[in-house]
GUMI-962516 format. One record per residue (C-alpha): x, y, z; chain. Coordinates in steps of 0.1 Angstrom, whole numbers, plus 5000, padded with zeros to 4 digits. Layout:
REM residues N
MIKE   px   py   pz chain
MIKE    X    Y    Z     A
...
//
This chain:
REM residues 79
MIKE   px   py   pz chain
MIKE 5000 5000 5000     A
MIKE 5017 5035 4990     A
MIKE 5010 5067 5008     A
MIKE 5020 5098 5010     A
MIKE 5023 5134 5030     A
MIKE 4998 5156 5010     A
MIKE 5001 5184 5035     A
MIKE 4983 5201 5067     A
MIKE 4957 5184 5079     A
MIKE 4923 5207 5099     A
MIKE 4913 5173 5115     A
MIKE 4948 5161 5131     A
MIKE 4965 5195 5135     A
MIKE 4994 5193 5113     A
MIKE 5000 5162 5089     A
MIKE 4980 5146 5065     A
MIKE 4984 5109 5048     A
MIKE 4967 5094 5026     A
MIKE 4965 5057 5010     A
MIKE 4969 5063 4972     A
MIKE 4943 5038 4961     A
MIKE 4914 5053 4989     A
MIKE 4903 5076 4963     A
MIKE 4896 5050 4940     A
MIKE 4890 5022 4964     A
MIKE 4866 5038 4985     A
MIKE 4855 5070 4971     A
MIKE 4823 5077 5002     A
MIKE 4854 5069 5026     A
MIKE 4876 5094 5007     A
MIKE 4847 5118 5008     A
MIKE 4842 5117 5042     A
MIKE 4880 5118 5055     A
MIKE 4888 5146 5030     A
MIKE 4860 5167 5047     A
MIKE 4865 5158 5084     A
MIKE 4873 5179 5110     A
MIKE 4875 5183 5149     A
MIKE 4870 5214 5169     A
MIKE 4892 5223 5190     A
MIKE 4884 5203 5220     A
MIKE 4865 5176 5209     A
MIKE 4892 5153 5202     A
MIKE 4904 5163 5239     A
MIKE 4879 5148 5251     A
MIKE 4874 5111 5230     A
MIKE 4910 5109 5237     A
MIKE 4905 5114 5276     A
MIKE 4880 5089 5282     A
MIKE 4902 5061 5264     A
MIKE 4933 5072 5284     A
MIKE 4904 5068 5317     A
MIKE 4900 5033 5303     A
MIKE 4870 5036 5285     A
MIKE 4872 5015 5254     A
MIKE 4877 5038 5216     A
MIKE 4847 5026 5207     A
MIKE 4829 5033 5233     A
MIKE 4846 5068 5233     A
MIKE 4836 5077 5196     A
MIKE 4801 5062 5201     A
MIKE 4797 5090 5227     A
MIKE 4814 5118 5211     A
MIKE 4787 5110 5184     A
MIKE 4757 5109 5203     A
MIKE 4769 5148 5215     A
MIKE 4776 5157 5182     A
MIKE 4744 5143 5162     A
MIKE 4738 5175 5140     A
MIKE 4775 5177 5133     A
MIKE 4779 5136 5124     A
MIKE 4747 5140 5099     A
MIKE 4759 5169 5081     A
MIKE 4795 5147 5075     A
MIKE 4777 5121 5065     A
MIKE 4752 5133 5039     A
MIKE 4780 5152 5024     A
MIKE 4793 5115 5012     A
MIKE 4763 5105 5001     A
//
């Protein structure tokens, strides 16, 4: 699998790679990455929990049930 550094990233706060093939692979994945963001704070806080012990899914499935609006607009932009 090739990657490569494509730049600053709004959603990790700094770098950016990306799988070559994802466009092409998965383009709704793509889609969805290329547009993501986190606020500031927000990943704070996912992150927290799971260094509390709380399990990363467990963390993201709450960040999403605070952030329903925010979740639906990502999402039907892919669709």
């Amino acid at each position: 699998m090739k990657h490569r550094w494509v730049g600053t990233s709004r959603a990790y706060g700094g770098l950016a790679v990306v799988n070559l093939g994802l466009e092409t692979k998965a383009k709704p994945v793509f889609a969805f990455l290329k547009k993501f963001e986190w606020k500031p704070g927000e990943i704070d806080s996912v992150m927290l929990a799971i260094q509390n012990g709380t399990k990363p899914d467990a963390a993201a499935d709450a960040w999403i049930a605070s952030h329903p609006d925010r979740v639906k607009r990502r999402v039907a932009i892919t669709q």
